[in-house]
N, C-alpha and C positions, 0 to 999 in steps of 0.2 A: 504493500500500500504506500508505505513513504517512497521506495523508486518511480511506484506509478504518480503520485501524485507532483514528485519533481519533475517527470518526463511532459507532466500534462502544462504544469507552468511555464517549460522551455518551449514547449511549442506554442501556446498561448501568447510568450512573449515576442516568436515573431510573427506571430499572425497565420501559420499554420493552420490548415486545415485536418481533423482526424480522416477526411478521405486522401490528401495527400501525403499523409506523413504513413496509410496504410499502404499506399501505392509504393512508396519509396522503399519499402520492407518485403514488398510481394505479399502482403496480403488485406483483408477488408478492413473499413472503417470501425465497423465493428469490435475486432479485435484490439484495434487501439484503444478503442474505448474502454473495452476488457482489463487490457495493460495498466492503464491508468488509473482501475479501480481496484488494480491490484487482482485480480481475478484469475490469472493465468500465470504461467513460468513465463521466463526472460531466457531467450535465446542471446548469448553476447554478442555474436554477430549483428541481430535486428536494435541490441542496443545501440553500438556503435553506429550503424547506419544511420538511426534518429539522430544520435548526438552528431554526427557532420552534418545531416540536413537542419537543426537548431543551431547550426553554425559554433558550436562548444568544440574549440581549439586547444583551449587551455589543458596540457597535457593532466596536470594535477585534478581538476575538477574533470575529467574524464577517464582519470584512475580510479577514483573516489567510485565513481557513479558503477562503472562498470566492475568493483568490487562489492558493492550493494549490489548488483543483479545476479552477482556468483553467491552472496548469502540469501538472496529471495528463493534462491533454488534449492538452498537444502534442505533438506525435508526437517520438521522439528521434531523432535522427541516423541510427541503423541500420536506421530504417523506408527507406531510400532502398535497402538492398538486399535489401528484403523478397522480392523475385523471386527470387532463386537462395535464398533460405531457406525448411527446412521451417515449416511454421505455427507448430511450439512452440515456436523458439528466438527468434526477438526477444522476449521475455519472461524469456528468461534472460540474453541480453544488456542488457537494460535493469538486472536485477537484479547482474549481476558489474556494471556501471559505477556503481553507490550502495554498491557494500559497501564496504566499513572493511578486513575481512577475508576474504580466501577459503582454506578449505583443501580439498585435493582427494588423490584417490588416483587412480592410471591405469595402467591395465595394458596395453593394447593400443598403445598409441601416446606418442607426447610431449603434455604436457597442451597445448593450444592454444595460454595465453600464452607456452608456453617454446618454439614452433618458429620456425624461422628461416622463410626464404619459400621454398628451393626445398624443405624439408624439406613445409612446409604445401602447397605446391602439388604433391607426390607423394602425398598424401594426400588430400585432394583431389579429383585427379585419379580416383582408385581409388573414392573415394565414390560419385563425381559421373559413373559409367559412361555414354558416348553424349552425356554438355553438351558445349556448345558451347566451344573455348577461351575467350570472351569471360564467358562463364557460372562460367568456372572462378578466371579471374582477378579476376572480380568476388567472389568467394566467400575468394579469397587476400586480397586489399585489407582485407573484414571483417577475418579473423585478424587480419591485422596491426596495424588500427586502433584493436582490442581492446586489443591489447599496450600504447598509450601509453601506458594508465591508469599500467600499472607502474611507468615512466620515470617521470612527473611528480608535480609535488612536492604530498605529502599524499598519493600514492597508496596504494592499498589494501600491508597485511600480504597474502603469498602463501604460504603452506606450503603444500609438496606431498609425497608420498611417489610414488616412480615404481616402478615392478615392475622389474625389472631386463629382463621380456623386452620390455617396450617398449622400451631400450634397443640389442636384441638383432636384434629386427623389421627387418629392411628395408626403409624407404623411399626409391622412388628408389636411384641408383648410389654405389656406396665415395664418392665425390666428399662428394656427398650427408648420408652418415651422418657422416663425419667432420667437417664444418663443423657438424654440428647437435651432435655431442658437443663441439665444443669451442666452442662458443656455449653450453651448460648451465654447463660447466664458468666461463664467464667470467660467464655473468650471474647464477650462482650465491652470488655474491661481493656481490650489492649487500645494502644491508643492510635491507632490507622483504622479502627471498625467502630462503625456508628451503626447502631442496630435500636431499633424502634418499632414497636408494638400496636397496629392497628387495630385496637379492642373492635368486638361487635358492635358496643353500648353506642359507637358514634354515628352508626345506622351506613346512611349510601355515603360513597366517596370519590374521590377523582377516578381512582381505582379500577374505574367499573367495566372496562375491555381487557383485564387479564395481567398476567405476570410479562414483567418487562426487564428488559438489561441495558443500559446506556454505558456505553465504554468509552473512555476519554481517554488522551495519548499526549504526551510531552512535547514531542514534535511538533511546532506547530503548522507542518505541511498537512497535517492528519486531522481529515474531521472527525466529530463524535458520529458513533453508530450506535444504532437500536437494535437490540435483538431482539426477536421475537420467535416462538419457537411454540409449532404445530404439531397436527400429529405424522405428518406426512411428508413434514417439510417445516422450514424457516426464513422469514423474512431480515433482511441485513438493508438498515434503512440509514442514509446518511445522509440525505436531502435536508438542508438548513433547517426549513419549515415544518418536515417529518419532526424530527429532533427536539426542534424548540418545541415545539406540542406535550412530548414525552417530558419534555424537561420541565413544562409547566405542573405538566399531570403530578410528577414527583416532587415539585416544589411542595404543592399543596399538602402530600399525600403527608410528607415531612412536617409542615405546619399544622396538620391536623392529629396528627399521632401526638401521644405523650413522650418526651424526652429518652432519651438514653439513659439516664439515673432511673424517671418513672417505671421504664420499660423495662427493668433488670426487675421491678419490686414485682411486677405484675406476672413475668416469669418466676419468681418467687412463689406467688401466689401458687400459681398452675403446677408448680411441684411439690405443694404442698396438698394440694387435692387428688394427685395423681395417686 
């Protein structure tokens, strides 16, 4: 995403066309577009050929660029558990492990970095109807491995706002739930996760089309993206106006929820009844 979104500013800045800069590479407009949304491998060759047609001489700033195209190609880590994944999500796990920030909303369930393992793996379980245990537990290991991000140092900001019936939901046995509430409850406390509790009591809310993921990025070649995530499939929405929407939605959802201190008491509560 950051090569393609540099490749699309150099040709914007000469006035470039996506059907001439596809013509000059031997292939569609299309695919430029592809390129620049980050969407596709970079062949070095079709790079260097943009960068003489954007007129980029400068030998430095065309080492640079065509050394991001040899890292946009490597495959990341989570490619190794591409097999028990649907086809849309290594693409969002690539994107939550470059964000800065993620904020999310989630209704059905605990959001993925905040579940424990037997929590994820009753979930899981339930998704993943007829796989094999080995299928299952390879699917567990992602979750978890996702999670280090959190732990280590420079890790991403985490806001989240959780529905209160996710908390409510049953996964897995009593055992189960109470270890995962008082695992929110303790990692709630570290200071990159802001975690906030959407009681029933406060009735409708911005909320009301579903669980959401906005991923922000340092770069600021990079814009935010939305996740959204189907049964069938998933939307990756990064249009200004898309975004700001989500980002109003979560504004609210934020200012209507009780705090991070409230919201620790009120998990409290719910592990005290469990």
């Amino acid at each position: 995403m950051l090569l393609g979104s540099q490749l699309r500013r150099l040709r914007e800045a000469r006035g470039i066309t996506r059907e001439a800069a596809g013509y000059s590479i031997r292939a569609s407009e299309s695919k430029i577009s592809r390129m620049e949304l980050g969407r596709v491998s970079f062949k070095t060759r079709d790079v260097e050929d943009l960068l003489t047609l954007y007129g980029i001489t400068d030998e430095q700033e065309r080492k640079s660029l065509l050394s991001l195209a040899r890292e946009a190609n490597v495959a990341g880590w989570w490619h190794s558990y591409s097999d028990v994944l649907p086809s849309w999500f290594p693409t969002y796990v690539g994107l939550e492990g470059a964000a800065s920030l993620i904020r999310a909303y989630e209704v059905q369930f605990i959001h993925g970095l905040l579940q424990t393992e037997a929590y994820a793996r009753a979930v899981v379980r339930r998704g993943m109807k007829g796989a094999s245990e080995a299928d299952v537990e390879k699917r567990v290991a992602l979750r978890l491995e996702r999670q280090k991000y959190l732990a280590d140092d420079g890790g991403p900001e985490f806001h989240v706002v959780l529905d209160e019936a996710s908390l409510r939901r049953p996964y897995g046995d009593r055992q189960v739930m109470r270890g995962q509430l008082q695992h929110l409850i303790e990692i709630s406390e570290r200071p990159n996760i802001r975690l906030q509790i959407m009681p029933f009591g406060f009735g409708g809310h911005s909320g009301e089309s579903g669980a959401f993921t906005i991923l922000s990025f340092t770069e600021s070649d990079l814009t935010d993206v939305v996740y959204l995530e189907q049964l069938t499939s998933a939307l990756y929405l990064d249009k200004r106006e898309d975004v700001g929407q989500y980002e109003k939605a979560l504004k609210e959802l934020q200012q209507d929820s009780p705090g991070p201190d409230e919201s620790r008491d009120l998990l409290r509560g719910l592990l005290q009844l469990s």
